[in-house]
C-alpha positions as CSV (number, residue, x, y, z in Angstrom):
1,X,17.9,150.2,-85.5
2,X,20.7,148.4,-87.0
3,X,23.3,146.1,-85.5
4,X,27.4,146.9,-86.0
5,X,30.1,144.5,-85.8
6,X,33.2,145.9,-86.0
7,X,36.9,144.4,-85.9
8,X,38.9,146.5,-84.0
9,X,42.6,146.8,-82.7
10,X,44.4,148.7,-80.0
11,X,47.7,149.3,-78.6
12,X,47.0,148.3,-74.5
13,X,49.5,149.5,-72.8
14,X,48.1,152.6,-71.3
15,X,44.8,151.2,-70.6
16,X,43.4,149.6,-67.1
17,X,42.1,146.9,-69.9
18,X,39.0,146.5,-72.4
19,X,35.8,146.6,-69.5
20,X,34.5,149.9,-68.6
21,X,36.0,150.8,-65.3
22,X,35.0,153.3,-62.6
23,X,38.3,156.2,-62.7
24,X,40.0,154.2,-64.9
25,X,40.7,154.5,-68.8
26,X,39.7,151.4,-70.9
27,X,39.3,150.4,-74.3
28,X,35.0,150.2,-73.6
29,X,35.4,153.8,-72.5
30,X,36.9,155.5,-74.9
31,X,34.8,153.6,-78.2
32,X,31.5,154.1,-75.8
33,X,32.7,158.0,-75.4
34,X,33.4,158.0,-79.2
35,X,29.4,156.8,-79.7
36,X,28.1,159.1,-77.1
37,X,29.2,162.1,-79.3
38,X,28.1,160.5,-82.2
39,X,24.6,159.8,-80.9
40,X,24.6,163.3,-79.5
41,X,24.8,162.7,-76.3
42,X,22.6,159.0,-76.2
43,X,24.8,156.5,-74.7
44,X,25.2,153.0,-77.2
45,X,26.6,150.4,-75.1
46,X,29.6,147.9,-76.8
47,X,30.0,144.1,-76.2
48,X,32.9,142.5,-76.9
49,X,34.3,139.1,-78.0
50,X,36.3,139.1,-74.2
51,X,37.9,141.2,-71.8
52,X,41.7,141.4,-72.3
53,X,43.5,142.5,-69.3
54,X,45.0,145.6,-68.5
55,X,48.4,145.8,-70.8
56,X,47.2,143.5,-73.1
57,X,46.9,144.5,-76.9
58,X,43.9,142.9,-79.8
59,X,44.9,142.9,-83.3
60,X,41.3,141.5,-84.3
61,X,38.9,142.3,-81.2
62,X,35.2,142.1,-82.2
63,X,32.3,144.0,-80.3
64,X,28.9,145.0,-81.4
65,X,26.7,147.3,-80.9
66,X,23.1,148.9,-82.1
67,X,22.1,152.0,-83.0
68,X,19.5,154.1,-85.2
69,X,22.3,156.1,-87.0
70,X,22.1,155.9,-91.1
71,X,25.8,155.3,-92.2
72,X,27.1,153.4,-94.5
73,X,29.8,150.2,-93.2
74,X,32.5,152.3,-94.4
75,X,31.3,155.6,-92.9
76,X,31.3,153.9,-89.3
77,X,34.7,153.4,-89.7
78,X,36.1,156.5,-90.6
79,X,33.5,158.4,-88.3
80,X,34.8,156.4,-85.5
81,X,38.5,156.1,-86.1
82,X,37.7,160.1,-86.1
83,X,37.1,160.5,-82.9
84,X,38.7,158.1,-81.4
85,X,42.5,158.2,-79.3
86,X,45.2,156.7,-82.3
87,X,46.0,154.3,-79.8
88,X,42.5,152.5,-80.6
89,X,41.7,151.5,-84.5
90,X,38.3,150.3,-86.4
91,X,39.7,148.0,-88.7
92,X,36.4,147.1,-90.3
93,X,32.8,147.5,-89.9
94,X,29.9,145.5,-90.9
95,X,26.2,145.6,-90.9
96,X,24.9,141.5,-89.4
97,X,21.5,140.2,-87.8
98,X,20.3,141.1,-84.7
99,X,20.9,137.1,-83.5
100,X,24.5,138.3,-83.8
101,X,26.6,138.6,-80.5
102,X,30.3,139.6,-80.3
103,X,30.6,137.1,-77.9
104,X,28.2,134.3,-77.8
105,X,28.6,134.1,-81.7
106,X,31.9,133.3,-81.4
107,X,33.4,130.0,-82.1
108,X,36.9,130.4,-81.0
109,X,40.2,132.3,-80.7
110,X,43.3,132.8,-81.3
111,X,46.0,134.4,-79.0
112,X,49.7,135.1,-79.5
113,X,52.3,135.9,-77.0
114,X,55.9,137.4,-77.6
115,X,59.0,137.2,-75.8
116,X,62.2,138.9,-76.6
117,X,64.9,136.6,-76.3
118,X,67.8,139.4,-76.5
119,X,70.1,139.2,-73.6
120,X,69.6,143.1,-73.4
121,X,66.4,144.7,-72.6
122,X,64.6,146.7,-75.9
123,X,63.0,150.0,-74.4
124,X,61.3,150.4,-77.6
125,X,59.7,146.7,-76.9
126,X,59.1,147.1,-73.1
127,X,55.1,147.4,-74.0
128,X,55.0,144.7,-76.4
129,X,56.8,141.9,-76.1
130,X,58.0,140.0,-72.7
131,X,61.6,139.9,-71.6
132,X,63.1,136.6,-71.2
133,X,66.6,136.0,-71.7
134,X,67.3,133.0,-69.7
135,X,68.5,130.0,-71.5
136,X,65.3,127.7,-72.8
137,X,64.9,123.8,-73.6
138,X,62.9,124.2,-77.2
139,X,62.1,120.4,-77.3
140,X,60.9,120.0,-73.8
141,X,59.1,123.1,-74.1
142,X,57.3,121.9,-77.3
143,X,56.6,118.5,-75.9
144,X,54.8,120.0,-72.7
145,X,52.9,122.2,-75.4
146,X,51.6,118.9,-77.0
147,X,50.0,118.0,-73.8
148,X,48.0,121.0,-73.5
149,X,46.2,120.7,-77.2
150,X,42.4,118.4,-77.2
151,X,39.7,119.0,-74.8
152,X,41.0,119.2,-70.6
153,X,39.4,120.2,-67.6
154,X,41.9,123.6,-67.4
155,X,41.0,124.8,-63.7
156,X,44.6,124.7,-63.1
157,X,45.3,127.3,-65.6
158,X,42.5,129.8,-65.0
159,X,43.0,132.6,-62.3
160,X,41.1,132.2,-58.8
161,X,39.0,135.3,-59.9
162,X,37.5,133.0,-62.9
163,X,34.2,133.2,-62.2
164,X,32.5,130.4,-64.5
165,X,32.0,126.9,-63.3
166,X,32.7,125.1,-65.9
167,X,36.0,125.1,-67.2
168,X,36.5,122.7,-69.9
169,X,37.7,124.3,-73.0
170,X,39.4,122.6,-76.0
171,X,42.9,123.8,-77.6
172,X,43.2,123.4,-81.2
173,X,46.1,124.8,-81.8
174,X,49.3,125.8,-80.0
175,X,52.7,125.9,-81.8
176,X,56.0,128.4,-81.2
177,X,57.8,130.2,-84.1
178,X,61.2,131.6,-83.4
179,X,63.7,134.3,-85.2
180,X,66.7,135.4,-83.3
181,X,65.7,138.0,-81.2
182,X,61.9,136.7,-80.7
183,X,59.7,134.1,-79.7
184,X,56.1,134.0,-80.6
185,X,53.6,131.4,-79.1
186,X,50.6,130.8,-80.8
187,X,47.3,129.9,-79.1
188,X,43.9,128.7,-80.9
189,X,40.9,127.4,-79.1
190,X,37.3,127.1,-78.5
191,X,37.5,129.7,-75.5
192,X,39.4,130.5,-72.6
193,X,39.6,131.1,-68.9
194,X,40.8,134.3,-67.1
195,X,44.6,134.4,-67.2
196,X,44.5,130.6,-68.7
197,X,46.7,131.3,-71.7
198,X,49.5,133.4,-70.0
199,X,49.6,130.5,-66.9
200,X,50.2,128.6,-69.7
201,X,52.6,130.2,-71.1
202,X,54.4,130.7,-67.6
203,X,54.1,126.9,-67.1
204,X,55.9,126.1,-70.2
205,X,58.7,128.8,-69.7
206,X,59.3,127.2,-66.3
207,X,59.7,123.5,-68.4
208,X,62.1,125.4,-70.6
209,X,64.2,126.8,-68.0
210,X,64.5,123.7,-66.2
211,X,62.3,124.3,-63.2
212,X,59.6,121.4,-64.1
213,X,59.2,118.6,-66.0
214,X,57.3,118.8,-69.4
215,X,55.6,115.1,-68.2
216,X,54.2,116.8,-65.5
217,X,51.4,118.5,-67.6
218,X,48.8,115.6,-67.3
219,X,48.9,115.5,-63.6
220,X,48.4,118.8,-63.4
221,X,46.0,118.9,-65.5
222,X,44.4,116.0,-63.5
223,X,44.6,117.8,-60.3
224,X,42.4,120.8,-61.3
225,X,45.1,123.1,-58.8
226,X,46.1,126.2,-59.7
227,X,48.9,126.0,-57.0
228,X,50.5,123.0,-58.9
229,X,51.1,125.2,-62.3
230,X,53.3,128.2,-63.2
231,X,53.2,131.7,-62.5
232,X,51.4,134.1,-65.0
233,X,53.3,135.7,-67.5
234,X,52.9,139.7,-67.9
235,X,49.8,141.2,-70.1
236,X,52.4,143.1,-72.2
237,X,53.1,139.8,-74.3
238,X,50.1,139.3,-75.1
239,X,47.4,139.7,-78.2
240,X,44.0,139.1,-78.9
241,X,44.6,138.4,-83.0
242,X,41.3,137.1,-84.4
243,X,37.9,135.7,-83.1
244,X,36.0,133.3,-85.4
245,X,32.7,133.1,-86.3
């Protein structure tokens, strides 16, 4: 029996998210499928670095899994990217120790979440990238950003549904690249909560549009309310684009 890690990336938009749902098409159902056929009818079970949200795309997303099957690193990929929907892609696969664990190996991520800044709506972009033409204050917006990076107590940016108790988690990184048309944050930490980077994300587009005050971050912070932060941002916008080890 030998353990798989493999790098993978898919396009979210049609999927109900990465876990395995009942009735519903996910990114853990199709790869699982893809195995099932391989293993001739044996089910393998994945895990993954994290669960990404229905409409939500990876560009690095790491599971794992075992089995008794004697490939070669490169085989697994071509024998999976094979079978499985183009919307779903093995980027790499590696053979690692059985201590390994896509998820509780991991030492941090990075997310990145795109807006289109076009005053026109991009139907070729609708699936990838989040619509948001309203005028924006850069400065304040990167000043509130600053509050967010170090080690906080983020309860007031995690979704009610998070089901974890403890909700400290340190940002490493978080910085904002622009071109014309687009707007791409950039999000690096230790972990994260359900939903915490696109409340984020909604919280700073709401300093940037005026609505709040980019000093406001610590209190909220503070106050461990969800109430007292910004709504969340679509799924659409955002990636999972690398998980470190």
């Amino acid at each position: 029996m030998k353990r798989i890690k493999c790098v993978i990336a898919y396009d979210g938009a049609n999927f109900a998210g990465y876990q395995i749902q009942p009735d519903k098409r996910t990114v853990q159902g199709e790869i699982e499928k893809a195995l099932e056929r391989m293993h001739k009818g044996r089910k393998i079970r994945i895990h993954a670095a994290g669960r990404t949200d229905g409409k939500v795309h990876a560009v690095g997303q790491v599971i794992h899994f075992d089995s008794p099957l004697s490939l070669r690193e490169e085989q697994w990929v071509k024998a999976l990217n094979a079978l499985l929907t183009d919307e779903i892609a093995v980027r790499k696969a590696e053979f690692v120790d059985s201590s390994f664990h896509a998820r509780y190996s991991a030492k941090g991520k990075e997310y990145r979440y795109r807006i289109l800044r076009k005053k026109e709506r991009d139907p070729f972009l609708r699936h990838y990238a989040y619509h948001f033409p309203e005028p924006l204050d850069v400065p304040a917006m990167r000043k509130a950003m600053g509050y967010f990076v170090g080690t906080h107590d983020f309860t007031a940016f995690c979704s009610a549904k998070t089901e974890t108790e403890d909700r400290v988690r340190t940002i490493e990184a978080f910085e904002l690249s622009e071109t014309k048309d687009e707007m791409v944050f950039r999000v690096r930490g230790n972990g994260f909560l359900y939903n915490m980077v696109r409340i984020i994300i909604g919280t700073v587009l709401e300093v940037g549009s005026g609505k709040r005050d980019a000093d406001e971050i610590p209190e909220i912070l503070a106050r461990k309310d969800r109430n007292l932060a910004g709504k969340t941002v679509p799924g659409h916008g955002l990636y999972l684009w690398e998980v470190f080890y």
